[in-house]
N, CA, C and O atoms as a GROMACS GRO file, in nm:
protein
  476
    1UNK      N    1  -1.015  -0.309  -0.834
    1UNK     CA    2  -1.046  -0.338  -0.696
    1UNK      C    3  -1.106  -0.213  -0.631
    1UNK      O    4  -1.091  -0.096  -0.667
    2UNK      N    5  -1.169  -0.256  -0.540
    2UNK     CA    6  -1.257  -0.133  -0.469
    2UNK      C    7  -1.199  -0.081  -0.331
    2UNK      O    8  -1.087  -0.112  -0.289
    3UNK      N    9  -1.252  -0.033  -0.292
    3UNK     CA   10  -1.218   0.023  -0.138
    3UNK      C   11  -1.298   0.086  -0.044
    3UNK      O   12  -1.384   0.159  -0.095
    4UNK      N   13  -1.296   0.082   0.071
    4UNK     CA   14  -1.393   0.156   0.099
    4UNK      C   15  -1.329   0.254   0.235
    4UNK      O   16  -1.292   0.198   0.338
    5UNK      N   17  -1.324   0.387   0.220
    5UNK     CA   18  -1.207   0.483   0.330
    5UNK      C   19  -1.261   0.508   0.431
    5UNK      O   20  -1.206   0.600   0.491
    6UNK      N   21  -1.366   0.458   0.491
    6UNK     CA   22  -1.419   0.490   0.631
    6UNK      C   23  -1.361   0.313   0.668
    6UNK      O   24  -1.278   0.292   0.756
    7UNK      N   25  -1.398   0.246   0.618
    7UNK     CA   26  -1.346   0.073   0.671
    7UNK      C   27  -1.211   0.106   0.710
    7UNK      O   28  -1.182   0.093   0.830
    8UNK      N   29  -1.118   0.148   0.623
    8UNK     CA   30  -0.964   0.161   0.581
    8UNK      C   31  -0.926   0.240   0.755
    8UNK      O   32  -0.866   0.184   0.847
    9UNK      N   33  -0.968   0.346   0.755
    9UNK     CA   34  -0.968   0.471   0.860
    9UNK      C   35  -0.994   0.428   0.994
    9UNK      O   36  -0.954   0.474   1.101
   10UNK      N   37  -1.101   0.289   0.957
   10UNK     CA   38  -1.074   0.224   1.130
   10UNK      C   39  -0.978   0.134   1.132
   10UNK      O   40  -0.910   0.138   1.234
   11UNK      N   41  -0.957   0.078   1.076
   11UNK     CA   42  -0.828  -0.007   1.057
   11UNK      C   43  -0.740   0.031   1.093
   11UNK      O   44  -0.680  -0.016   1.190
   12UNK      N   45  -0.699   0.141   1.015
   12UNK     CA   46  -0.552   0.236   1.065
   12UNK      C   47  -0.565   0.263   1.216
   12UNK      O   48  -0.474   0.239   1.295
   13UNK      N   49  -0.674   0.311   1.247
   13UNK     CA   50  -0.684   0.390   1.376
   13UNK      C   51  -0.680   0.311   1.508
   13UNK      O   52  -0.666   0.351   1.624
   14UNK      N   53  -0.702   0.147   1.440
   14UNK     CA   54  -0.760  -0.003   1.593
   14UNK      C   55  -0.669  -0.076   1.562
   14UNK      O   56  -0.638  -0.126   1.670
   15UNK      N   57  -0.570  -0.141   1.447
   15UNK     CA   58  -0.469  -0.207   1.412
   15UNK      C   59  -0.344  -0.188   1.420
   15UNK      O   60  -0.277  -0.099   1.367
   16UNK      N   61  -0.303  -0.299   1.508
   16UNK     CA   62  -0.129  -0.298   1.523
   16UNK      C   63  -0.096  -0.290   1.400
   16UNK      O   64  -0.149  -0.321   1.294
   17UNK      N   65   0.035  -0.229   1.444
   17UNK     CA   66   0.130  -0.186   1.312
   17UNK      C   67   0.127  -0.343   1.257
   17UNK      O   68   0.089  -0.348   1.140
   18UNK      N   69   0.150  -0.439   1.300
   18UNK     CA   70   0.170  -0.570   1.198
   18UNK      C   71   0.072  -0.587   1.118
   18UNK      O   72   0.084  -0.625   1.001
   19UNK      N   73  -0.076  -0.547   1.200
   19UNK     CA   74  -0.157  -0.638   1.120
   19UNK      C   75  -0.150  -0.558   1.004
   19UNK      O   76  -0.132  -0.598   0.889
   20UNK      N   77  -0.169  -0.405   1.054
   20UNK     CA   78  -0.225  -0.303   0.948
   20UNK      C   79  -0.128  -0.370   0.846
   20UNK      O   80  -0.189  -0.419   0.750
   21UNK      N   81  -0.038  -0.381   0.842
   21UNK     CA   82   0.080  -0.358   0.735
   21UNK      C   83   0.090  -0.510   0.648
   21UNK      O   84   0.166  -0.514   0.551
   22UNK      N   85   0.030  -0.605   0.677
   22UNK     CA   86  -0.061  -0.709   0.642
   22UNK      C   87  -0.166  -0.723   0.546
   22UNK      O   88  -0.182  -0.776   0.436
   23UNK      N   89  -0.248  -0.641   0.645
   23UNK     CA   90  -0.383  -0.587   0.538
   23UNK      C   91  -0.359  -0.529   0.437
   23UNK      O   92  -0.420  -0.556   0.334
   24UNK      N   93  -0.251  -0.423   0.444
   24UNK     CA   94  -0.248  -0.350   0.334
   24UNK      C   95  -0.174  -0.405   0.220
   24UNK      O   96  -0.219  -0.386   0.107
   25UNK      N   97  -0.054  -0.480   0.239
   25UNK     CA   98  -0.017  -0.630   0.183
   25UNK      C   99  -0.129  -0.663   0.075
   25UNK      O  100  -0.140  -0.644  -0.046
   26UNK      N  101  -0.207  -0.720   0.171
   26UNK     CA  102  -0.275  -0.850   0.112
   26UNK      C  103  -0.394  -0.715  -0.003
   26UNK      O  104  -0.449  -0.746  -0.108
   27UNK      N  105  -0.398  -0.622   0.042
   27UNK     CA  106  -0.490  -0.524  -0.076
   27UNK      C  107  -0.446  -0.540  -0.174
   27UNK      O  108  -0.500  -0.609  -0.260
   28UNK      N  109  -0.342  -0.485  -0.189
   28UNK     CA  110  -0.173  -0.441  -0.272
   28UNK      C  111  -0.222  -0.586  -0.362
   28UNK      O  112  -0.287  -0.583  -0.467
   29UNK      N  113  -0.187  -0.675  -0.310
   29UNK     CA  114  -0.173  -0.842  -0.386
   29UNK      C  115  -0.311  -0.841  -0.488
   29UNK      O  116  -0.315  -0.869  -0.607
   30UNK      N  117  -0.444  -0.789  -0.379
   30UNK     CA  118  -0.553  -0.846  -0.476
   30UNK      C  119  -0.540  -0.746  -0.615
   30UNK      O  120  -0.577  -0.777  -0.729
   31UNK      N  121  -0.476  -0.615  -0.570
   31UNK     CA  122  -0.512  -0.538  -0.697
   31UNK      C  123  -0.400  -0.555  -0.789
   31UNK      O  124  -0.398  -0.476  -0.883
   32UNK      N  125  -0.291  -0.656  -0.780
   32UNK     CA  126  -0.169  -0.672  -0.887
   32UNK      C  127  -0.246  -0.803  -0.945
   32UNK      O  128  -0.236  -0.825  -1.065
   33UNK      N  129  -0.318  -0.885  -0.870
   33UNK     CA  130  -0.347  -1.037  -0.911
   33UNK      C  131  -0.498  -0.978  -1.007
   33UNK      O  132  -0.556  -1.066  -1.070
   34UNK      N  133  -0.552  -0.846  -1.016
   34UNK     CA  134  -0.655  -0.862  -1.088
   34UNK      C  135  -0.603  -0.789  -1.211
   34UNK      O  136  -0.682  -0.762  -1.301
   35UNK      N  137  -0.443  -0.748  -1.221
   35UNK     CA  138  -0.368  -0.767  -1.316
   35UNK      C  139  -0.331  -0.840  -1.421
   35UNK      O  140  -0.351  -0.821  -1.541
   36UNK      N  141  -0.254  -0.960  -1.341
   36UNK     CA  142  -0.211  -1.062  -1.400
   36UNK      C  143  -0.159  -1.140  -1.284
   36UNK      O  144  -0.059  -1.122  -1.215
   37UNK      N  145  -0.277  -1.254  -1.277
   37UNK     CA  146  -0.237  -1.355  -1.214
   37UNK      C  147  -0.104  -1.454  -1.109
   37UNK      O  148  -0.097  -1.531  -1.013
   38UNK      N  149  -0.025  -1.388  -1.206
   38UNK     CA  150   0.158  -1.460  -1.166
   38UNK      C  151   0.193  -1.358  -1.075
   38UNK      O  152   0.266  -1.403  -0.987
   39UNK      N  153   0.170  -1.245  -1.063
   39UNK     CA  154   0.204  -1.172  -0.918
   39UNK      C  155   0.202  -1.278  -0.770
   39UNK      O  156   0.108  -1.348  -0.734
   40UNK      N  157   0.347  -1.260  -0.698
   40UNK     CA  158   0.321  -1.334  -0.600
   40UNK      C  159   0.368  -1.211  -0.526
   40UNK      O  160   0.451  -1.132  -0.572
   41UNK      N  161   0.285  -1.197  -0.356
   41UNK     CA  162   0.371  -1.096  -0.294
   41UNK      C  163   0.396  -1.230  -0.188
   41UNK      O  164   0.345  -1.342  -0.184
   42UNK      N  165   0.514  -1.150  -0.094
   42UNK     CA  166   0.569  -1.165   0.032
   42UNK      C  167   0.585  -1.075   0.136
   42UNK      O  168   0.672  -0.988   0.126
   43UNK      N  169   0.509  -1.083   0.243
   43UNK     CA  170   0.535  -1.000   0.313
   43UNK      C  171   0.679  -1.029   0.492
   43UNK      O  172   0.688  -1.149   0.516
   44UNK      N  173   0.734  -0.975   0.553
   44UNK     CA  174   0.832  -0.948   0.643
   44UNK      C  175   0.794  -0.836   0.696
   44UNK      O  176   0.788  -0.720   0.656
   45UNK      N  177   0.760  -0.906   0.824
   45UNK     CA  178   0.736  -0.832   0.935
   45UNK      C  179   0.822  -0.867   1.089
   45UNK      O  180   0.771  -0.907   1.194
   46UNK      N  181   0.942  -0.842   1.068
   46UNK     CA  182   1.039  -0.866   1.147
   46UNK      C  183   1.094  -0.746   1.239
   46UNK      O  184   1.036  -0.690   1.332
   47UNK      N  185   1.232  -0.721   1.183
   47UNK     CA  186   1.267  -0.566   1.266
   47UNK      C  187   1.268  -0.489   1.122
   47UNK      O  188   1.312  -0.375   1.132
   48UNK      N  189   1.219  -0.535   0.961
   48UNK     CA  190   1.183  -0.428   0.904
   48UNK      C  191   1.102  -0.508   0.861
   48UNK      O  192   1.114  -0.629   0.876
   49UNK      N  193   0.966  -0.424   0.773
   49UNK     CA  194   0.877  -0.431   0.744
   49UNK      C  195   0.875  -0.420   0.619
   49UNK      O  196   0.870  -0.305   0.575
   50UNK      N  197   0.878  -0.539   0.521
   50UNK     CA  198   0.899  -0.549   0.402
   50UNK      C  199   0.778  -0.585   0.303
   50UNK      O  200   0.671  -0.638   0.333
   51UNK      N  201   0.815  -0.551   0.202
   51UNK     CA  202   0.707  -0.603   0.100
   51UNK      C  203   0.756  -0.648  -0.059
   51UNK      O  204   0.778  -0.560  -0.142
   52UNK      N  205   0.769  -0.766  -0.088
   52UNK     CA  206   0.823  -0.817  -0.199
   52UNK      C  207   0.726  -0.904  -0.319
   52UNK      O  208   0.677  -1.016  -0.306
   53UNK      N  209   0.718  -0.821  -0.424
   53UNK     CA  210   0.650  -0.832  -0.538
   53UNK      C  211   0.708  -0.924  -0.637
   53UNK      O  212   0.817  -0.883  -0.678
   54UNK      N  213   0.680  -1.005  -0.674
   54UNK     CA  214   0.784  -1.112  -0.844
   54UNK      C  215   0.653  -1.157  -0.898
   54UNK      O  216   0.562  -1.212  -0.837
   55UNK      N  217   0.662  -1.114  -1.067
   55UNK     CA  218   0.565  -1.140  -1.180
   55UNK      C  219   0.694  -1.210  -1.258
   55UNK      O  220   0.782  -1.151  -1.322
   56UNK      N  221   0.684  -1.320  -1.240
   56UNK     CA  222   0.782  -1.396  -1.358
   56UNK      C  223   0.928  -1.345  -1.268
   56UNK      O  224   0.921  -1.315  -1.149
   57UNK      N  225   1.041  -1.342  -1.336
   57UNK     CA  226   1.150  -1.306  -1.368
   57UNK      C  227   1.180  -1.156  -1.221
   57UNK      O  228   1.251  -1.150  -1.120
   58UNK      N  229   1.088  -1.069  -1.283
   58UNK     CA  230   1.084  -0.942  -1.238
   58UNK      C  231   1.061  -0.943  -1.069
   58UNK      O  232   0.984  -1.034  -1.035
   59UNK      N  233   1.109  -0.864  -0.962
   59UNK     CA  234   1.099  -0.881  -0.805
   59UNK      C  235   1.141  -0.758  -0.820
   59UNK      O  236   1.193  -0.707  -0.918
   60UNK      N  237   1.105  -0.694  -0.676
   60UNK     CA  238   1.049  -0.537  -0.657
   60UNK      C  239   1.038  -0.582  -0.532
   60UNK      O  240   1.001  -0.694  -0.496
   61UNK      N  241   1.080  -0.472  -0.454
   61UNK     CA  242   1.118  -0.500  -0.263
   61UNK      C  243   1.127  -0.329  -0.191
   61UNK      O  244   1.192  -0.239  -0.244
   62UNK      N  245   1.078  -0.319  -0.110
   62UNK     CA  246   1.007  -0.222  -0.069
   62UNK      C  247   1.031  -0.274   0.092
   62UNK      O  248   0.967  -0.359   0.154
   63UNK      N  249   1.129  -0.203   0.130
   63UNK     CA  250   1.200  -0.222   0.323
   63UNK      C  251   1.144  -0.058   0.376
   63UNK      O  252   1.178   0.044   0.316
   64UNK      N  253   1.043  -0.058   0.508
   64UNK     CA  254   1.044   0.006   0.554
   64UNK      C  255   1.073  -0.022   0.743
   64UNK      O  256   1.073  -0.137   0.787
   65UNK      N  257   1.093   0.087   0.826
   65UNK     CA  258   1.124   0.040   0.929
   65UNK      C  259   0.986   0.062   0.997
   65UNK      O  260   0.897   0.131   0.948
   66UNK      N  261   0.977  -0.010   1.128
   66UNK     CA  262   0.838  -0.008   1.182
   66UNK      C  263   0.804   0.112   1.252
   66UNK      O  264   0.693   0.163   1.270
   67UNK      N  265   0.899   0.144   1.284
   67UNK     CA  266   0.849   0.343   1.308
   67UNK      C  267   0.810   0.420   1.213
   67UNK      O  268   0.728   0.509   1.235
   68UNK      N  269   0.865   0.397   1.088
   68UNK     CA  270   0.784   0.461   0.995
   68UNK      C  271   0.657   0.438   0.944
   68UNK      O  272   0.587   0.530   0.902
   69UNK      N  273   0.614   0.293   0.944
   69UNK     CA  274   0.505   0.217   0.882
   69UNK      C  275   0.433   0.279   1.006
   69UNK      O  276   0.339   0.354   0.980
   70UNK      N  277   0.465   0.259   1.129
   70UNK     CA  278   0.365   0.326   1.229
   70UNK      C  279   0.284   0.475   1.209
   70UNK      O  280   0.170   0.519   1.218
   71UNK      N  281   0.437   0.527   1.171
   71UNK     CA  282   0.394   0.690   1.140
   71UNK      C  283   0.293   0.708   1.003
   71UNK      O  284   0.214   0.802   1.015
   72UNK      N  285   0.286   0.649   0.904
   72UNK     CA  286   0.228   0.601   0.775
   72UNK      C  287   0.079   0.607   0.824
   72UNK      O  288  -0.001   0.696   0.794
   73UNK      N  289   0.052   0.490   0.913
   73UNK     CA  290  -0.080   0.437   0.941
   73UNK      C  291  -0.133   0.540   1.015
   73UNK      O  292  -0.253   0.563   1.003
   74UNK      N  293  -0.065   0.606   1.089
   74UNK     CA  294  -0.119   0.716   1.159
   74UNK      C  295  -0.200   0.847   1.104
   74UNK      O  296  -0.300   0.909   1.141
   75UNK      N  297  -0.078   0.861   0.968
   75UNK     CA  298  -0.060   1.026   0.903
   75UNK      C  299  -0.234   1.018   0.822
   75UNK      O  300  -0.324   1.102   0.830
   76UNK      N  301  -0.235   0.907   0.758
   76UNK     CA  302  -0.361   0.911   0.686
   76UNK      C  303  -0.405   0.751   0.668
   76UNK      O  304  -0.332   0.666   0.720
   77UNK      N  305  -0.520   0.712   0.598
   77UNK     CA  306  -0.556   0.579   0.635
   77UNK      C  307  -0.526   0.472   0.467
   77UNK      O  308  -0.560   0.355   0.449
   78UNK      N  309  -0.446   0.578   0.355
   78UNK     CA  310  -0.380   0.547   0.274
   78UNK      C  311  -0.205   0.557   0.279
   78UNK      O  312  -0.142   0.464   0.230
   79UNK      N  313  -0.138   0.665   0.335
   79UNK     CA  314  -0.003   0.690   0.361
   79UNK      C  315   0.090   0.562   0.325
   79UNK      O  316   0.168   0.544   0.231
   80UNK      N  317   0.046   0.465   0.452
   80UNK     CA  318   0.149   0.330   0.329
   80UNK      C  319   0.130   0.272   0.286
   80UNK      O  320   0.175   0.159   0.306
   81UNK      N  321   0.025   0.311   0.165
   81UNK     CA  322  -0.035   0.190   0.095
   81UNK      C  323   0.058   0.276  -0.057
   81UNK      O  324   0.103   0.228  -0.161
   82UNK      N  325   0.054   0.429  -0.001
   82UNK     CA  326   0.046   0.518  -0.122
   82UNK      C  327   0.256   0.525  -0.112
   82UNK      O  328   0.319   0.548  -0.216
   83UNK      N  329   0.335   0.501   0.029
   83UNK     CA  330   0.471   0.462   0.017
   83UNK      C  331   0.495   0.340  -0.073
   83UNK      O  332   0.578   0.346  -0.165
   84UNK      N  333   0.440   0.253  -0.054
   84UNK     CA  334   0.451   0.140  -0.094
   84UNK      C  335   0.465   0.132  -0.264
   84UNK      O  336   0.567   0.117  -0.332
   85UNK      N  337   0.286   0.151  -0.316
   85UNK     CA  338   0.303   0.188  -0.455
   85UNK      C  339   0.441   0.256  -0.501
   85UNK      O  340   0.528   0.212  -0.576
   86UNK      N  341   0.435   0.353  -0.446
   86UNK     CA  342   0.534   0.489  -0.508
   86UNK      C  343   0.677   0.379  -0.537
   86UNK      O  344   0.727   0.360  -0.648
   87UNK      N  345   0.724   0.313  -0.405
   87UNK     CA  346   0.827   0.232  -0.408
   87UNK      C  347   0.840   0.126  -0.483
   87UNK      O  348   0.955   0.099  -0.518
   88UNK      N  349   0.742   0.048  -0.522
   88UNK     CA  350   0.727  -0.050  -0.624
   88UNK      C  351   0.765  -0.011  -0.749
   88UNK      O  352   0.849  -0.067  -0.820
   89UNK      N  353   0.664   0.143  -0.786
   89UNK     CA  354   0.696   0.190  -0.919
   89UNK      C  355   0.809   0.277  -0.971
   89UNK      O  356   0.831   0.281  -1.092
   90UNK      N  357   0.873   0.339  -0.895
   90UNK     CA  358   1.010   0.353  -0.846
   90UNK      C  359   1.101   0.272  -0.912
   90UNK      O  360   1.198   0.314  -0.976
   91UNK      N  361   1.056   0.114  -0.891
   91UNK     CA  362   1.170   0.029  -0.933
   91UNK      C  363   1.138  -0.043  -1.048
   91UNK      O  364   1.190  -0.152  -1.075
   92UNK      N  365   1.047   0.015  -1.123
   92UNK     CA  366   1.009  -0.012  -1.276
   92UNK      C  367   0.849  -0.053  -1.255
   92UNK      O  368   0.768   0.004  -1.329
   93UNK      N  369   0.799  -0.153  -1.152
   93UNK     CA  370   0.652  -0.209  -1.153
   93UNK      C  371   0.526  -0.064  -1.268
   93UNK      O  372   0.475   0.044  -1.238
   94UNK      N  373   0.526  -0.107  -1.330
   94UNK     CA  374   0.428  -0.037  -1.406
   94UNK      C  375   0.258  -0.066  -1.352
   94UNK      O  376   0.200  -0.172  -1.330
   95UNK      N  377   0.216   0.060  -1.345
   95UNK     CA  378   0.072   0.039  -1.311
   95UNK      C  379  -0.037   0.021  -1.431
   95UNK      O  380  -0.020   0.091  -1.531
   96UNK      N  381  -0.130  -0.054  -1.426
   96UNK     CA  382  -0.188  -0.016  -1.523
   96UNK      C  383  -0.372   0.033  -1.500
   96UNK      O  384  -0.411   0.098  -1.403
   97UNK      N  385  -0.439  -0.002  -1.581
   97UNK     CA  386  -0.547   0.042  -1.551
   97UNK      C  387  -0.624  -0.039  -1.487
   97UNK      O  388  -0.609  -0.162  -1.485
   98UNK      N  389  -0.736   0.042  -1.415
   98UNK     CA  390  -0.734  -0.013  -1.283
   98UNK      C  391  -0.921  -0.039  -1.314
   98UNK      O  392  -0.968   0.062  -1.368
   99UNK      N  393  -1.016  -0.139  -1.292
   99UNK     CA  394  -1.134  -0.124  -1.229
   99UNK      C  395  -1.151  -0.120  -1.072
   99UNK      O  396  -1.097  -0.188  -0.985
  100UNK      N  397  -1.268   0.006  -1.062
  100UNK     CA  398  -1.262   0.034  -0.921
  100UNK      C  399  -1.190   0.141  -0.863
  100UNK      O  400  -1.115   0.201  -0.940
  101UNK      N  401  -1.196   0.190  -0.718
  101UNK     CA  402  -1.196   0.289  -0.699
  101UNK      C  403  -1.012   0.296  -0.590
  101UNK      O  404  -0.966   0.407  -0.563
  102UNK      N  405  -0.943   0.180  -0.550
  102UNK     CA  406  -0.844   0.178  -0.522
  102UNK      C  407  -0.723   0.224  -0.515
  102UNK      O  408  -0.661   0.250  -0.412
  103UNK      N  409  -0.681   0.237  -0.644
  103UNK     CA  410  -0.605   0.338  -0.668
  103UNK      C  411  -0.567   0.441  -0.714
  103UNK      O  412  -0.464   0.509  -0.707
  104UNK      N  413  -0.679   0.446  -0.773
  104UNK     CA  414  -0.710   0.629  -0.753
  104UNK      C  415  -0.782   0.734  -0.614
  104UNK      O  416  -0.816   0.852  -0.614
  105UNK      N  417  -0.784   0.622  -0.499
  105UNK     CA  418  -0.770   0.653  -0.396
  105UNK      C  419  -0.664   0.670  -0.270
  105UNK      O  420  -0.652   0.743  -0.172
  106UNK      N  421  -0.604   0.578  -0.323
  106UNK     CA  422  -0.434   0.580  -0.271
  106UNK      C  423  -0.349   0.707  -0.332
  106UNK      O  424  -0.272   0.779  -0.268
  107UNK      N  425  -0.382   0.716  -0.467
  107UNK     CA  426  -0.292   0.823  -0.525
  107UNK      C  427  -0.326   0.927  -0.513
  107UNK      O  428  -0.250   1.023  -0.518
  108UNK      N  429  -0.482   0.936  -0.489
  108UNK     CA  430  -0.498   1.074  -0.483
  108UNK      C  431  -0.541   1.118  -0.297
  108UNK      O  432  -0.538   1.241  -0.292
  109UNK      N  433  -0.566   1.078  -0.200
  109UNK     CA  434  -0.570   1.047  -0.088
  109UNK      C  435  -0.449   1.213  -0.044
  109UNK      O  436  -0.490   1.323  -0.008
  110UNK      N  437  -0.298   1.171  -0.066
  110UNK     CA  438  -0.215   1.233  -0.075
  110UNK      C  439  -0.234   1.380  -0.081
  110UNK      O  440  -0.238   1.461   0.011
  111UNK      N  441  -0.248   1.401  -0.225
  111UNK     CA  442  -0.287   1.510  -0.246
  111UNK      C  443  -0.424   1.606  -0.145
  111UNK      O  444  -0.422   1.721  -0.103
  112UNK      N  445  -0.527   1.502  -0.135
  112UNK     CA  446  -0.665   1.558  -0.056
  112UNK      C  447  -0.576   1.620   0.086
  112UNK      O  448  -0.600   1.730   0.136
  113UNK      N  449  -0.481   1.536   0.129
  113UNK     CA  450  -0.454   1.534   0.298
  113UNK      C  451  -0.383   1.662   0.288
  113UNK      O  452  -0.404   1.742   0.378
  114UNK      N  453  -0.278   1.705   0.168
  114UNK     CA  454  -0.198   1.809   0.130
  114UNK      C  455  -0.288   1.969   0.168
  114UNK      O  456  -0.266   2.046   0.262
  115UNK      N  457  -0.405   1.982   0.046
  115UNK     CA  458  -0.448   2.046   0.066
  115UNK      C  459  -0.546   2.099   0.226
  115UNK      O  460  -0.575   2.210   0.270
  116UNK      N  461  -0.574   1.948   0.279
  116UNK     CA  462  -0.619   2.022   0.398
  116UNK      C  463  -0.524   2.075   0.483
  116UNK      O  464  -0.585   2.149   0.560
  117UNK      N  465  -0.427   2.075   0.504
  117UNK     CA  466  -0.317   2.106   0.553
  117UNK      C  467  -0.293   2.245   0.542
  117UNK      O  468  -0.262   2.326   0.629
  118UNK      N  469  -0.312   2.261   0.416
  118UNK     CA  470  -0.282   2.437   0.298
  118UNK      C  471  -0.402   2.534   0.401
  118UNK      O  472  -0.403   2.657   0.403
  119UNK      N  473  -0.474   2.468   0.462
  119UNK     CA  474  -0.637   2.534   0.473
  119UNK      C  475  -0.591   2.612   0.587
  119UNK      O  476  -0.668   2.688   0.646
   0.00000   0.00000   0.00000
């Protein structure tokens, strides 16, 4: 899956915390479904802000609170796309290889924001 970080960057910057956290959802989904198909997500957007993954058997759940998802969308225009992953894989979800530029933009995003920081 592809991406594109100036699209992403207005998003973050013009989108309520729901939607953003939606969108980034529904990213998340296209790049597990160009995986393997049987990925279903769920998203909860209540008083926490959840995200729930099941391939078969296997479910993976990822609770954040909406002050944080706020603070996320704010910090950078990957931050909770790149919580999220981390939390999925955390709980075994294995990544695999990827076409496109997605998540090796999420993962490495992190690091870029790190170093400007260092500057």
């Amino acid at each position: 899956m592809n991406t594109n970080a100036f699209f992403r960057s207005t998003m973050a910057n013009n989108f309520a915390t729901r939607k953003f956290f939606k969108r980034v959802a529904s990213d998340m989904e296209s790049q597990l479904k160009e995986w393997h198909k049987g990925y279903q997500v769920s998203v909860e957007t209540w008083r926490i802000y959840s995200l729930c993954v099941q391939n078969g058997e296997n479910t993976y759940q990822v609770a954040l609170s909406k002050n944080l998802v706020d603070i996320l969308q704010h910090e950078a225009p990957y931050a909770l796309d790149r919580a999220l992953w981390r939390g999925l894989v955390s709980q075994g979800l294995a990544l695999q290889k990827t076409q496109g530029n997605y998540l090796d933009t999420v993962l490495d995003a992190y690091d870029y924001e790190q170093q400007k920081l260092a500057l």
